[in-house]
Each structure stands twice: as structure tokens, then as C-alpha cells.
C-alpha positions in Angstrom: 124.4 100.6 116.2 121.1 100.8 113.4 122.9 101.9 109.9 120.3 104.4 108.8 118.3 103.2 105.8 116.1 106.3 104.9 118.2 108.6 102.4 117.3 111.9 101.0 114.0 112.2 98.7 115.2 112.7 95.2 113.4 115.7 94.9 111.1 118.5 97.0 107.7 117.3 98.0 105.9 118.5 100.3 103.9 116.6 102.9 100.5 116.7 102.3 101.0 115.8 98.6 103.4 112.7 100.3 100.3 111.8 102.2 97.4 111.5 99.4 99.6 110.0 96.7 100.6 106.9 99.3 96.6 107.0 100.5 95.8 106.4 96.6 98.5 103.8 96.1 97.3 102.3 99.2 93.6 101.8 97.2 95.2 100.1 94.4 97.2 97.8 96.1 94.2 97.0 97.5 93.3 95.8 94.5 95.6 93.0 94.2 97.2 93.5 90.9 99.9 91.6 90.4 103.9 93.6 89.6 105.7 91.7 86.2 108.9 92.3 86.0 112.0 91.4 84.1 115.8 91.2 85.0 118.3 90.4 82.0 120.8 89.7 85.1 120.1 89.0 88.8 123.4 88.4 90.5 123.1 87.5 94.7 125.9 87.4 97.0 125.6 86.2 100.0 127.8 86.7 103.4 127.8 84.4 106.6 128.2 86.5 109.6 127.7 86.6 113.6 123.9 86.2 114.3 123.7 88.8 116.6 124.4 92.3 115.1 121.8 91.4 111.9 119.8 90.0 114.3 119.3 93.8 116.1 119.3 95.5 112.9 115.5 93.6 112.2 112.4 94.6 113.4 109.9 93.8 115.8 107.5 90.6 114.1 110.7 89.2 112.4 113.3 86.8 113.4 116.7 85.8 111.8 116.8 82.5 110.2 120.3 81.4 110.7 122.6 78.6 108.8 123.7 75.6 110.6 127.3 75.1 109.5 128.4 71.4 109.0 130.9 72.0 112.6 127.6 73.3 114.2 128.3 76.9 113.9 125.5 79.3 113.5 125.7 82.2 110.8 123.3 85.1 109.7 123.0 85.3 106.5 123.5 89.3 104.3 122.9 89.1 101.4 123.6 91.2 97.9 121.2 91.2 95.2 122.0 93.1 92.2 119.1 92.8 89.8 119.3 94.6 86.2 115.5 95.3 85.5 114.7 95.5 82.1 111.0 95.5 82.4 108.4 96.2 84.8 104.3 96.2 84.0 100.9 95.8 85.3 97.8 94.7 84.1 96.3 97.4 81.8 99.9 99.2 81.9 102.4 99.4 79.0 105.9 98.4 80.3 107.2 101.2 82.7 110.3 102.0 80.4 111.0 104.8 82.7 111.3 102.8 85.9 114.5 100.8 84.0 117.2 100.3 86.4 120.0 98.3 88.3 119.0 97.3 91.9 121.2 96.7 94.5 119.0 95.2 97.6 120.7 94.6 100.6 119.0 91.9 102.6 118.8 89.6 105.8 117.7 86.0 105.9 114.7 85.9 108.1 111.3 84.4 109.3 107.8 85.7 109.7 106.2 82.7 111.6 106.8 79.8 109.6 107.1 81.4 106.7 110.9 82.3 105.3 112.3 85.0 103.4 114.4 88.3 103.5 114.1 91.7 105.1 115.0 94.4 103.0 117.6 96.2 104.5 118.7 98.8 102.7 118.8 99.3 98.6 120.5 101.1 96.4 118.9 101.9 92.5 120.3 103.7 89.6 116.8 105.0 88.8 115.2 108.3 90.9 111.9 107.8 89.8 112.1 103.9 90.6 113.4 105.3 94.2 110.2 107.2 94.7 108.5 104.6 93.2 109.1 101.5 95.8 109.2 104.4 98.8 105.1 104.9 97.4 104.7 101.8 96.6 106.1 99.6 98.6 106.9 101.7 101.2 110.8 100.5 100.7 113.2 103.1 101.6 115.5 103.1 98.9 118.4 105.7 97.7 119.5 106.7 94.6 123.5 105.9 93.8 125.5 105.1 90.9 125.1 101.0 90.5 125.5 99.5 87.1 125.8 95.8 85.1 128.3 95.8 82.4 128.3 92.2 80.9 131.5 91.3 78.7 131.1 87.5 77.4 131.1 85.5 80.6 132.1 88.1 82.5 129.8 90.5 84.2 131.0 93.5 86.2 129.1 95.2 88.7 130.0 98.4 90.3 127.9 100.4 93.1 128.8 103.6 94.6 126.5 105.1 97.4 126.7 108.7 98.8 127.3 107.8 102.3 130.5 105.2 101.0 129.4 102.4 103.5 127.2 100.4 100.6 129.6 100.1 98.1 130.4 97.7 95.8 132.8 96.4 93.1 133.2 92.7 91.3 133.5 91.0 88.5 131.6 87.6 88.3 132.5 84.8 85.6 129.7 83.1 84.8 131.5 80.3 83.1 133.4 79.1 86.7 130.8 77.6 89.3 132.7 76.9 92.3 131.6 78.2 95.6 134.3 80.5 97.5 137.0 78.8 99.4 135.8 80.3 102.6 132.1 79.3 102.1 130.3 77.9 104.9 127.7 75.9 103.1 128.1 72.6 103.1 127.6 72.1 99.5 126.2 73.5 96.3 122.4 72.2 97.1 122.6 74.4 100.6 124.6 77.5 98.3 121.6 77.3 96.0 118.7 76.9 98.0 120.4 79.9 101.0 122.2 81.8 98.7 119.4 82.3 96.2 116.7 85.1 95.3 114.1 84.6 97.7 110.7 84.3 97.2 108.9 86.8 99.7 110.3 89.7 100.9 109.5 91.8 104.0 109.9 95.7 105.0 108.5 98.5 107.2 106.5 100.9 105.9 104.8 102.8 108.6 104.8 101.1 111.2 103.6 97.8 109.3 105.3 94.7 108.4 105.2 94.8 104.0 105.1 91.3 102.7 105.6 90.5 99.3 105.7 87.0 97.5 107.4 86.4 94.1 106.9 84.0 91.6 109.0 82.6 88.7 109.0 80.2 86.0 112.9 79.9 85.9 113.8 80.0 88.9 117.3 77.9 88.8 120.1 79.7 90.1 123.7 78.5 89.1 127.1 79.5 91.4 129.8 81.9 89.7 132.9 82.6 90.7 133.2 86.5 91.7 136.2 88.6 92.1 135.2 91.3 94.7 137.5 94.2 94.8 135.3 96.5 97.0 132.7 95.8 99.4 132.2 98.6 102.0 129.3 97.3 103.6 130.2 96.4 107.6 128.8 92.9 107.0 130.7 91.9 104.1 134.2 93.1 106.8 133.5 90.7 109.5 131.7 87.5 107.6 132.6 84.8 105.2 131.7 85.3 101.3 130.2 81.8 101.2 128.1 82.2 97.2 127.6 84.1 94.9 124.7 83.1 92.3 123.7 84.1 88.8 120.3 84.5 86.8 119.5 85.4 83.7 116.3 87.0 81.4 114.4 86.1 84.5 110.9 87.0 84.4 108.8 87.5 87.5 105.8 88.5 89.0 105.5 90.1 92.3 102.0 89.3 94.2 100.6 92.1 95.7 101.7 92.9 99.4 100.2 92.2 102.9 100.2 93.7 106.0 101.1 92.5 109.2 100.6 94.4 112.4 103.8 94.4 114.4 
């Protein structure tokens, strides 16, 4: 069964005025300025699990991109990533101070073609106007929850609590310990790092066309923490295998403008 990804809109607006603002946005996107952001913590867990139920929850022009286990087994991959955005700008723009928030993204490992990355699941932000935001924007559906990044010295808790209970979520990494989970199915750091990492491009729906968008970053060099997850309601993180959980931090990246694929 889908898990329904489209929560309420934040606040009363009617159609029409739905329609023109996205037909504007559409126009500038159009004009291929680029997104900077910045993230004083990205933290990204990631879950192996049976192929087959992510594999039904994607949609039509994308296909899973599984893990080959070291026994031969074959996982999907769901992943977490919890990003605490500090900054966000465009050319022209002062820094979108309003749009401040703590992201949680869920996300599956997939292909478009040749060409890796994640689909954008579902997501969770602490921020309503950053929730209208991507849903213009980007045409991502997100909803607005309770998510927040407390860091305490090497330790750095993260709590997320969303209205419908099955998205929630409640660690505390130690960013000073960098082993991988006992249970991990990765082979070894190199396969945690490179899987279990932020990826580069990420894809969504928005309707009725396949959204691609490619990141960029100078420091991109994730390192494995130890987490101690207390609550994680999400089906996926029930029936598969915590296999990494990854940490960056004062990442700065820019997000290329988005293309569309028909599906």
C-alpha cells in the first residue's frame, strides 16, 4: 500500500492563485539560477530493506538501484536525511532568513537511466513557509512537523514528530565514534560512504513530470557516527537493517536548477 505523501497546505489558498504563482515560478526556473544553500549539520541514515515494497512506492521513469550484499543479497536502500539549513540564497537575493529550517527528507536509492540518485519520498520541515516553498518550487510535497538539531559537544540529537505518527523520529548521534552499526550490510566503510551518503541529484513528481535536481559541493566528505535511535516510526526503518548513519558539517551547497522528464 502507497503511504500518502501530500499533507495539508499550511494555510488557505485558493486555486487559481495556486495556479499563477507555480506558472511564474515555472518562468524563473526557466531561467536557470542556481539554489545556495547552507547546512551547519546534515546527518543521513540509511536502512537496507526488501527491494520490492520501495520498489512499488516509486514512479513510473524510475527504478530502484539496489545494494549487492557481500553473501549476494539484494537490499533497497531508505534513507533519512536530516539537514539543518542555515542559509539559503539566489543570485540577486539576500539570504532567505525566513526559509531557516531543519529538514527531514525521506528518500529511496534509485536510477533515472544511467544516472543515480534518490527519489524524494516524503519530507518533513520545521519551517511552513519553506513547506510552501519547495511544494512551488520544486513541486516537492512536503509537511510541516516538529523536527529539530540540538547539538551538545559531540553529541547531536535529533528529534521529529509528524502529525500522522508514522514519520517519526528520535536519536542521538556521537560524532566522535565512527563505526558502522553491527547489523550493517555494507561491506565496508568505502561502500557506507559512498551508499549511505547525501546524494548528488535528486528526483520528484510534480505534476505529472519527473523533477531532477543536481547538487554540488565543495566538501563533500561524509564521516560514519555512531547513532543511538530510540524512535523510528517509519515502516521501513521496522523491517530493514540500520546499516550507516553519516555526518556533515557547515556544508555549503548549490542546487542546479531542475529538469523535466516526461514520464
Amino acid at each position: 500500500m502507497r503511504i500518502p505523501i501530500v499533507g495539508p497546505v499550511p494555510f488557505p489558498i485558493n486555486q487559481p492563485f495556486i495556479k499563477t504563482a507555480r506558472s511564474v515560478i515555472r518562468k524563473v526556473q526557466q531561467q536557470r539560477w542556481p539554489i545556495n544553500s547552507t547546512m551547519r549539520h546534515t546527518l543521513v541514515l540509511t536502512w537496507a530493506c526488501d527491494p520490492e515494497p520501495l520498489a512499488a512506492q516509486l514512479p513510473k521513469g524510475l527504478e530502484l538501484d539496489p545494494y549487492l550484499a557481500a553473501d549476494g543479497s539484494k537490499y533497497g536502500l531508505m534513507v533519512a536525511n536530516i539537514a539543518d539549513v542555515s542559509a539559503l540564497s539566489v543570485p540577486g537575493i539576500p539570504q532567505l532568513k525566513a526559509l531557516q529550517q531543519v529538514e527531514l527528507s525521506y528518500r529511496i536509492a534509485v536510477r533515472h537511466g544511467d544516472e543515480p540518485g534518490h527519489f524524494v519520498w516524503r519530507t518533513l520541515s520545521s519551517n511552513r513557509a519553506a513547506v510552501m516553498g519547495a511544494r512551488l518550487a520544486l513541486g516537492q510535497q512536503q509537511e510541516h512537523a516538529e523536527v529539530s538539531v540540538t547539538a551538545n559537544g559531540d553529541q547531536l540529537r535529533v528529534r521529529a514528530v509528524s502529525e500522522s505518527g508514522d514519520a517519526d523520529l528520535d536519536l542521538v548521534a556521537h560524532l566522535d565514534r565512527h563505526q558502522l552499526p553491527d547489523d550493517t550490510v555494507f561491506t565496508n566503510v568505502s561502500d557506507a560512504r559512498r551508499r549511505g551518503a547525501p546524494s548528488r541529484r535528486l528526483f520528484s513528481v510534480d505534476a505529472g513530470e519527473l523533477v531532477d535536481l543536481e547538487a554540488e559541493s565543495a566538501s563533500w566528505t561524509p564521516s560514519p557516527v555512531e547513532v543511538d535511535l530510540s524512535t523510528a516510526t517509519l515502516p521501513a526503518a521496522h523491517d530493514g537493517k540500520l546499516s550507516a548513519a553519516v555526518h556533515l558539517a557547515n556544508t555549503k551547497i548549490v542546487w542546479n536548477p531542475n529538469r523535466l522528464f516526461n514520464r
